[in-house]
KOLVOFI-919146 format. One record per residue (C-alpha): x negated, y, z negated. Coordinates in steps of 0.25 Angstrom, whole numbers. Layout:
BEGIN
+-------+-------+-------+
:    xx :    yy :    zz :
+-------+-------+-------+
:     X :     Y :     Z :
...
+-------+-------+-------+
% end
This chain:
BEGIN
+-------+-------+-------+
:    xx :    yy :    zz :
+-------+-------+-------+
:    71 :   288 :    75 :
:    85 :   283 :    80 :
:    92 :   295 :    73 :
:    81 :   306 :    83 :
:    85 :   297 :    95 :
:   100 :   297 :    92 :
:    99 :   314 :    89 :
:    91 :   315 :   102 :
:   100 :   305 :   111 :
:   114 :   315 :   108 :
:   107 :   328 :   109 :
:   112 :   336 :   122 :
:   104 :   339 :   132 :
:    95 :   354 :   132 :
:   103 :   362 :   141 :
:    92 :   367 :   153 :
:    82 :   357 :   147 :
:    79 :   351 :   162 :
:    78 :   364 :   169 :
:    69 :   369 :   157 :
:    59 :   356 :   159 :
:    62 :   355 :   174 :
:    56 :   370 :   176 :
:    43 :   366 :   166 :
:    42 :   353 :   176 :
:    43 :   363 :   189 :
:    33 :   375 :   181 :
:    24 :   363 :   178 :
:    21 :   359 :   189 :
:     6 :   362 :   198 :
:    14 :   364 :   212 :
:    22 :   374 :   217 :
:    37 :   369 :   216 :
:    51 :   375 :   221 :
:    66 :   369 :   225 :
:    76 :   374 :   234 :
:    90 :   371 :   231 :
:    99 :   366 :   245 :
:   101 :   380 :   249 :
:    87 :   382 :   248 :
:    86 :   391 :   237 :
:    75 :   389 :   227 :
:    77 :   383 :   212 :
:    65 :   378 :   205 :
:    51 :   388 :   208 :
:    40 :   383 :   198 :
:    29 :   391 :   191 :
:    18 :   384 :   203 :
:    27 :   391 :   212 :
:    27 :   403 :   207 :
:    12 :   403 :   205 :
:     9 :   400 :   220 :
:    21 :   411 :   227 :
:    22 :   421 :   214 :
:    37 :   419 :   213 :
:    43 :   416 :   201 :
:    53 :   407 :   200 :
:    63 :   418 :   194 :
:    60 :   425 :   209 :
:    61 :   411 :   217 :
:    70 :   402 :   210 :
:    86 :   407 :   218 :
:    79 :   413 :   231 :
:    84 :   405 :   243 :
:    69 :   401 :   251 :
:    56 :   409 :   252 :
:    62 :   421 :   261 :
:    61 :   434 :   257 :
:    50 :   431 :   244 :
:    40 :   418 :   246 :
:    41 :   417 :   262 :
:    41 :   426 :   274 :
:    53 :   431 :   281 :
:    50 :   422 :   291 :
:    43 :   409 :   285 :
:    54 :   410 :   273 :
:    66 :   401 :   283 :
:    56 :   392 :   289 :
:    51 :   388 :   275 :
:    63 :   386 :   269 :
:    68 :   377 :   280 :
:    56 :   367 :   278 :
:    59 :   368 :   263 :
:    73 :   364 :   262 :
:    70 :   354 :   273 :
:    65 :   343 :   265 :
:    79 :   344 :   259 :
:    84 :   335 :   269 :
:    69 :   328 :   271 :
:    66 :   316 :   265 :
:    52 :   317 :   258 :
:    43 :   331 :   256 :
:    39 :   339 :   265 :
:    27 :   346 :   266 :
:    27 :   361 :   272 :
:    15 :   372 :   271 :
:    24 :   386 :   267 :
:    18 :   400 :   269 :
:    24 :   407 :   257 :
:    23 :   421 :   250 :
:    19 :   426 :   237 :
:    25 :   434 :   230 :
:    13 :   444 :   231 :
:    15 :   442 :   246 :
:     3 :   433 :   248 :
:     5 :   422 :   257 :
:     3 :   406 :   252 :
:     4 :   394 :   261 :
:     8 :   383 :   252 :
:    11 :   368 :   255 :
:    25 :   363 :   250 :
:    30 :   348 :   248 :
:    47 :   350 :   248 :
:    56 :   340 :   245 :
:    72 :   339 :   245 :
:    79 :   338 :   234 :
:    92 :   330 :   231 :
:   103 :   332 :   222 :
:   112 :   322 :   214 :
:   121 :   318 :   226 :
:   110 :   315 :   234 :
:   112 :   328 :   244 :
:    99 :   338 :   247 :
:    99 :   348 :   235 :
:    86 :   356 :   237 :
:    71 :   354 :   240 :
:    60 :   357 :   231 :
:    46 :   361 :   236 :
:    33 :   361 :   229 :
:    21 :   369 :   237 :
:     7 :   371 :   232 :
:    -3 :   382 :   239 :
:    -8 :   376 :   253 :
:   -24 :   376 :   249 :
:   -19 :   370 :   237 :
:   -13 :   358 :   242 :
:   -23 :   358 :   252 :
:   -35 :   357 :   241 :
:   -27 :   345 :   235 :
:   -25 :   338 :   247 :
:   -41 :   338 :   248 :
:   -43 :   334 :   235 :
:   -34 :   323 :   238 :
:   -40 :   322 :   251 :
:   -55 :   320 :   244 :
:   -49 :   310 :   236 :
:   -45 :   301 :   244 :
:   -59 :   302 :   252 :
:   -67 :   300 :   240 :
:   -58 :   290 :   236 :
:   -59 :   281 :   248 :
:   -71 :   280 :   254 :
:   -80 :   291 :   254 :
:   -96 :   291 :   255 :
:   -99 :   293 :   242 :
:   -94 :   284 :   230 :
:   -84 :   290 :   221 :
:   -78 :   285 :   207 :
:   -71 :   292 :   197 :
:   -73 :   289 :   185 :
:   -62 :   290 :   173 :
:   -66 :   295 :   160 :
:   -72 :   281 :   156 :
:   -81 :   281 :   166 :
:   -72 :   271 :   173 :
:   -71 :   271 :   189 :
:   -57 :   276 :   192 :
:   -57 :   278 :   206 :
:   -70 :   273 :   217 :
:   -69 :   274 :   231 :
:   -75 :   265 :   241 :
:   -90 :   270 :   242 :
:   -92 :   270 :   227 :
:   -86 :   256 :   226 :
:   -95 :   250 :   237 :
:  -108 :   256 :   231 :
:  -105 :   251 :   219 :
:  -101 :   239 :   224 :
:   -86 :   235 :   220 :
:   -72 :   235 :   223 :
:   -65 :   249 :   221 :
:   -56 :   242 :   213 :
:   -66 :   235 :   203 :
:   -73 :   247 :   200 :
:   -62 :   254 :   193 :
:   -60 :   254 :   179 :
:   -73 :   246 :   176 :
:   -86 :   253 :   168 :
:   -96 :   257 :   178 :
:  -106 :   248 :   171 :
:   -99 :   237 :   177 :
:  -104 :   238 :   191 :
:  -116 :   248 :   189 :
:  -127 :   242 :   182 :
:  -139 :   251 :   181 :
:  -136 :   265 :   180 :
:  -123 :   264 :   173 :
:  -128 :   272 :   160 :
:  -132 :   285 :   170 :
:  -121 :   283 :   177 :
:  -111 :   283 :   167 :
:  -118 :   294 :   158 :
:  -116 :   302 :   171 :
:  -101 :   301 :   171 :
:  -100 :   303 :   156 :
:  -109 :   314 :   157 :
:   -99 :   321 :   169 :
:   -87 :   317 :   160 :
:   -93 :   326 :   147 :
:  -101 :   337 :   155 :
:   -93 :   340 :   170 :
:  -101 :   338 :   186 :
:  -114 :   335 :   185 :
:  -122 :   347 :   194 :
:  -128 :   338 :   203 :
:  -128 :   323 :   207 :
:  -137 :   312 :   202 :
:  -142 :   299 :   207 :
:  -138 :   287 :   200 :
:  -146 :   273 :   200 :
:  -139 :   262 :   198 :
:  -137 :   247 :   199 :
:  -124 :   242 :   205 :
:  -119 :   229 :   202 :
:  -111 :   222 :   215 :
:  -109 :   210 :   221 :
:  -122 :   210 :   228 :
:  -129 :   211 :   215 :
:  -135 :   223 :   209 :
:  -140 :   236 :   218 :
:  -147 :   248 :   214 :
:  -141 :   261 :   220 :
:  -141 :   275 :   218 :
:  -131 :   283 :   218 :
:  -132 :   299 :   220 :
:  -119 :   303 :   210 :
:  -111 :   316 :   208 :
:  -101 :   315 :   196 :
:   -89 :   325 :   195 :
:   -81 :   328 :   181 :
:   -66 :   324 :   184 :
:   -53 :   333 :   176 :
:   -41 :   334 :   176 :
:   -37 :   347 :   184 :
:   -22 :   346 :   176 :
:   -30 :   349 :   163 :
:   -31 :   361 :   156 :
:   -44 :   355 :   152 :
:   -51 :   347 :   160 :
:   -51 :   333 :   157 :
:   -61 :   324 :   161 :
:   -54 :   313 :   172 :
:   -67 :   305 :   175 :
:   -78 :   307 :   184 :
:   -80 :   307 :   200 :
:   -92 :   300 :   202 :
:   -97 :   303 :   218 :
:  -109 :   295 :   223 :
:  -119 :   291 :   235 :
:  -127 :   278 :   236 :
:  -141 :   286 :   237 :
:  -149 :   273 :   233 :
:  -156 :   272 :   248 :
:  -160 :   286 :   249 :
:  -165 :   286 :   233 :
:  -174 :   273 :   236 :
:  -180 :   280 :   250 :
:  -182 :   294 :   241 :
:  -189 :   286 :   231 :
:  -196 :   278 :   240 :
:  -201 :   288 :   247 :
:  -207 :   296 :   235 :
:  -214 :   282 :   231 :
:  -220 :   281 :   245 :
:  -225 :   296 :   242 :
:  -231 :   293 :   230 :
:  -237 :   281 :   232 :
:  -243 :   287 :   246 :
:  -249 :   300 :   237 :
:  -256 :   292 :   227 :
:  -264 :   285 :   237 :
:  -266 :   296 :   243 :
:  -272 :   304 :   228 :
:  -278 :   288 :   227 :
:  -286 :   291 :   241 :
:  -291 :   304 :   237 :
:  -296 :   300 :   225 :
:  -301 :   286 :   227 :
:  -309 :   294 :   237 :
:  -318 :   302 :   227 :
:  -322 :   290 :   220 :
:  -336 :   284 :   223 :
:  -333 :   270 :   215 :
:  -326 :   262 :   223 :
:  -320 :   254 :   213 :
:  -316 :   269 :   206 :
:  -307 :   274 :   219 :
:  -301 :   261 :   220 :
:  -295 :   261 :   206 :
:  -291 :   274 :   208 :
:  -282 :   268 :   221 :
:  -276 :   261 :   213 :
:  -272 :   269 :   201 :
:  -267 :   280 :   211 :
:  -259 :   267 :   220 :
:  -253 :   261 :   207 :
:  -243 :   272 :   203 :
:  -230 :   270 :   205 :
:  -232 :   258 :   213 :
:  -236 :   246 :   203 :
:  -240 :   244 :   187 :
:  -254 :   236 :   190 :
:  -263 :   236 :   201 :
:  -275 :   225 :   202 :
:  -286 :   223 :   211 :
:  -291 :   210 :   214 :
:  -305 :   209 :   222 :
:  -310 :   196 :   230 :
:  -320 :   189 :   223 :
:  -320 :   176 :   233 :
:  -312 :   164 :   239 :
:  -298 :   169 :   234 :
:  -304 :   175 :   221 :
:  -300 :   189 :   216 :
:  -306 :   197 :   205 :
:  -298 :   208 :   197 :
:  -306 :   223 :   200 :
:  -296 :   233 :   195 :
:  -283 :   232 :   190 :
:  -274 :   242 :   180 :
:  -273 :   239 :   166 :
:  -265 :   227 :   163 :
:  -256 :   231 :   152 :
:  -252 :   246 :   156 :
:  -252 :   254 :   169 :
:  -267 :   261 :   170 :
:  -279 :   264 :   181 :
:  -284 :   254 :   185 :
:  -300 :   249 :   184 :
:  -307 :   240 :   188 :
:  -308 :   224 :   180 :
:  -320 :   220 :   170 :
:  -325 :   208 :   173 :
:  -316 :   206 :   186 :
:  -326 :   196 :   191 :
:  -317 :   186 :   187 :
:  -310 :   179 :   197 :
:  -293 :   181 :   195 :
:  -288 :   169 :   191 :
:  -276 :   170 :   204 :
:  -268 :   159 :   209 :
:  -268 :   154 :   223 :
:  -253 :   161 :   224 :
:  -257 :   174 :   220 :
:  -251 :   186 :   225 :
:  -265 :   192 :   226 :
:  -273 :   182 :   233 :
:  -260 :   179 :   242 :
:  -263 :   195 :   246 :
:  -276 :   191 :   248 :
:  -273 :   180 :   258 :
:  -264 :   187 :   266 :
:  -272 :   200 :   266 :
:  -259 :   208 :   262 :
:  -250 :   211 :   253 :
:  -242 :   200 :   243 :
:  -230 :   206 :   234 :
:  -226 :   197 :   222 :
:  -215 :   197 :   210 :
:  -214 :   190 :   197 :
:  -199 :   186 :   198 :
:  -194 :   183 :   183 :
:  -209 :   178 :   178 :
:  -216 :   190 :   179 :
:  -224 :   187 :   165 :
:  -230 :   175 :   171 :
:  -230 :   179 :   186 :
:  -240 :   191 :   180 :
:  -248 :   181 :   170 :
:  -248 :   170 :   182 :
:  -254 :   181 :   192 :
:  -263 :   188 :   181 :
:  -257 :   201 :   182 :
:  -252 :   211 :   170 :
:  -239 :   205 :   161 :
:  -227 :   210 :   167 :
:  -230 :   213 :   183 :
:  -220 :   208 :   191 :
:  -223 :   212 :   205 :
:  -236 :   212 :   214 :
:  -242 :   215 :   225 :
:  -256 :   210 :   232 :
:  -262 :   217 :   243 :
:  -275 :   213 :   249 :
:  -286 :   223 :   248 :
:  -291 :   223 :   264 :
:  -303 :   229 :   267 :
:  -312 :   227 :   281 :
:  -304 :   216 :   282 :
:  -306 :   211 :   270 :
:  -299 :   207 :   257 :
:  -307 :   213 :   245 :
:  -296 :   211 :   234 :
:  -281 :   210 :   231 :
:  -274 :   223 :   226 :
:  -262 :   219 :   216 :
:  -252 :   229 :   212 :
:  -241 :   225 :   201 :
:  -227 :   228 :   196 :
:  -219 :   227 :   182 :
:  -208 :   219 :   183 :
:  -201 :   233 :   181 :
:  -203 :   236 :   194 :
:  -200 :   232 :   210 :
:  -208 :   223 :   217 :
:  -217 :   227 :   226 :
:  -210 :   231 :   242 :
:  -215 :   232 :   254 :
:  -219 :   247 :   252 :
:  -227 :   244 :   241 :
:  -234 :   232 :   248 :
:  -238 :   245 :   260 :
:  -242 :   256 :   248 :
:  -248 :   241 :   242 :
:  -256 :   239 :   255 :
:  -261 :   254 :   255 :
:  -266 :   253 :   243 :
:  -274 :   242 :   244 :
:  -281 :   245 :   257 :
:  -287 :   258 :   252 :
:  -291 :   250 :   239 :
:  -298 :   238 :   246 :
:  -306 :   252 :   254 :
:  -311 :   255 :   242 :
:  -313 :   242 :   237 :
:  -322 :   239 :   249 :
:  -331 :   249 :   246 :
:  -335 :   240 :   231 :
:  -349 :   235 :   231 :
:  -348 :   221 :   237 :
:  -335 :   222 :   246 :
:  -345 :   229 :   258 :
+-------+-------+-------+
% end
C-alpha cells in the first residue's frame, strides 16, 4: 500500500486532464450554461446549450456575442451589454433574453450572469447560465406550490419518507392531529394515531409498491392529543413520490394530502339513520294496520321500531300501585321478534329507583347507563346479561300511563342521545294506541 502511494504521489500531472473533466462538468449539467472572456467573446457552450439554441459549441465557442447568429441585428448589442455587465456587478443578475435558433425560430429564455475574476483579482469574463422561459417559470411554481403546502394551506399535507416516517408536515396537518410540527417528524405514525393506524399505514405501503390511488378515501381514525382521544375523519388523496434525476423512478416517500371531513360524515350518516328509522315506522304503520289482534300489531311495532336502534325491547304493562308486569319482550339471549310473555301476570320484581317506574313517575322519558358494572347493573335491573344502556318511555294514552316501553344497548354500542329519546317517544305513543285497544284498558 505505501509503495502505490509513493508511485502515485511522483507521477506527473495528465496534460488537459482539467479541461477534459471541466467540459464532462459543463456537458453534465441540466441548465444551459456559457462564458464570455473580458472582451466578450464566448469560451465554454455546453451540451444544454446547444440543445435549447441548436449551436454547437464548435459554431459558438470563438464568436464575439450573439450578433449576426443566436440574436437579432438589433437586440445582439443590447444583450451583450447586459451580459458583460455583471462583470463589474457584484452578485447575478437576472435578464429575460429573446434569442434565435439556429433553425430561425425565436426563444425567450431567463439567464442568471455572473462576473468572473482572474488570479490578480481584476474582471476576467462572465459566465451565464439560461434555461427556456416556461421552464423556469414551471419551476418557479413548483417551488411556488411548495412553499404554500408547506406553510399553512387548508388541507393537511405530510410526506412521508420510504419508512413511513413523516418528513415534512405543515401546519394544518399538525393541528388536526394535534402536535407540534416539529414532534411529528421522524416518529412512526402509531405514535399519535391510534385507531385507524393499520389502514392508514397499509395505504402508504400500498401507494409505495403500486403508484396514485384513482381516487380518494375516507380514513377513520382515533387521534391521540392533549385533550385526550378524538375520533376524526379524514378524507385522504396519497400520491407516489420519485426522483425525476432517475433514469428509474425511485420511490422518495409519499405525499399524503387530507381534509377533516369528520362533521360532514357524522350529519351524512346521521341523516341516513333518521331516514331509516323514519321508513320503518312508516312499513310498522302500514302493517300494524292490517292486523285485528291488538296485541299482534303491537309486536309487530316493535319488531319494525328495533332495527338499528337497540338489541332488546321490553314492554312493561300497569298492574297497580307502582306494579308492572312483563307482556312482550324480545328473546333474552339473541336478537329475534318479539312476543308476548307466558305467565307475565307476575309482578316484576323492580326497585324503587328503577329507570322504568322513574319513566312512569315522570310521564316521560328516562336514559340510563351501566358505567363499568354492566353485569350486575343488567342482573340488579332484571334485563338480559350484557346490556349496558337504557331507555324508559311512558306509554301515554287518553292521558293515561298503560305501561313502560324499554329499549336496550350492548355495552358495544353508544348510549342512547337526545335523537333517540324523540324516535323513542314516537315509538312508544303509537305502541300505547295500540295497547289501549287490549280488553281491559277501555
Amino acid at each position: 500500500m505505501s509503495a502505490f502511494t509513493e508511485s502515485t504521489s511522483d507521477a506527473a500531472p495528465v496534460p488537459g486532464a482539467g479541461a477534459d473533466l471541466l467540459a464532462a462538468l459543463l456537458d453534465g449539467m441540466d441548465a444551459a450554461l456559457c462564458a464570455f472572456d473580458a472582451d466578450g467573446t464566448i469560451t465554454h457552450w455546453n451540451r444544454e446549450a446547444e440543445r435549447i439554441l441548436g449551436w454547437p459549441a464548435a459554431e459558438a465557442v470563438g464568436r464575439r456575442g450573439f450578433a449576426g447568429w443566436a440574436a437579432r441585428s438589433a437586440d445582439a448589442g443590447d444583450i451583450l451589454a447586459r451580459l458583460m455587465r455583471a462583470m463589474n456587478t457584484p452578485g447575478r443578475q437576472v435578464h429575460d433574453l429573446a434569442l434565435l435558433r439556429k433553425d430561425g425560430g425565436r426563444v425567450l429564455v431567463r439567464s442568471q450572469s455572473a462576473g468572473v475574476r482572474g488570479a490578480d483579482g481584476a474582471p476576467a469574463g462572465v459566465y451565464c447560465a439560461f434555461s427556456e422561459v416556461h421552464v423556469q417559470v414551471d419551476l418557479e411554481r413548483s417551488v411556488a406550490l411548495s412553499d404554500v403546502l408547506f406553510g399553512d394551506a387548508p388541507w393537511g399535507l405530510v410526506l412521508t419518507d420510504a419508512d413511513l416516517r413523516p418528513a415534512v408536515v405543515n401546519g394544518h396537518a399538525a393541528r388536526a392531529i394535534g402536535t407540534a410540527r416539529a414532534a411529528l417528524l421522524g416518529r412512526p405514525l402509531g405514535d399519535v394515531v391510534r385507531q385507524g393506524v393499520e389502514e392508514l399505514e397499509g395505504a402508504l405501503q400500498h401507494v409505495l409498491a403500486e403508484g396514485t390511488p384513482a381516487a380518494p378515501a375516507d380514513v377513520w381514525v382515533t387521534v391521540a392529543g392533549p385533550g385526550g382521544e378524538r375520533r376524526r375523519c379524514w378524507h385522504s388523496a396519497f400520491l407516489r413520490l420519485a426522483s425525476p434525476l432517475t433514469e428509474e423512478p425511485v420511490p422518495l416517500g409519499v405525499a399524503w394530502l387530507f381534509q377533516d371531513v369528520t362533521e360532514e360524515r357524522l350529519a351524512a350518516r346521521e341523516a341516513d339513520r333518521m331516514r331509516f328509522r323514519w321508513s320503518q315506522l312508516h312499513r310498522a304503520g302500514q302493517a300494524a294496520a292490517e292486523c285485528e289482534d291488538p296485541a299482534e300489531a303491537a309486536a309487530l311495532l316493535l319488531d319494525f321500531a328495533l332495527p338499528g336502534f337497540a338489541d332488546h325491547a321490553l314492554v312493561d304493562r300497569v298492574a297497580g300501585e307502582r306494579r308492572l308486569t312483563r307482556a312482550l319482550a324480545t328473546p333474552p339471549a339473541v336478537p329475534g321478534p318479539s312476543a308476548p310473555v307466558t305467565g307475565g301476570g307476575i309482578p316484576l320484581r323492580y326497585g324503587p329507583a328503577h329507570p322504568a317506574l322513574q319513566a312512569w313517575d315522570r310521564a316521560g322519558a328516562v336514559r340510563a347507563s351501566a358505567g363499568r358494572t354492566a353485569e350486575v347493573w343488567a342482573d340488579a335491573h332484571q334485563w338480559p346479561g350484557g346490556v349496558a344502556h337504557a331507555l324508559c318511555v311512558a306509554l301515554r294514552s287518553r292521558g293515561r300511563t298503560l305501561g313502560v316501553l324499554t329499549f336496550l344497548r350492548a355495552a358495544g354500542r353508544a348510549a342512547f342521545d337526545r335523537q333517540d329519546v324523540a324516535y323513542g317517544e314516537t315509538v312508544a305513543s303509537r305502541l300505547a294506541a295500540v295497547l289501549d285497544l287490549l280488553p281491559g284498558d277501555g
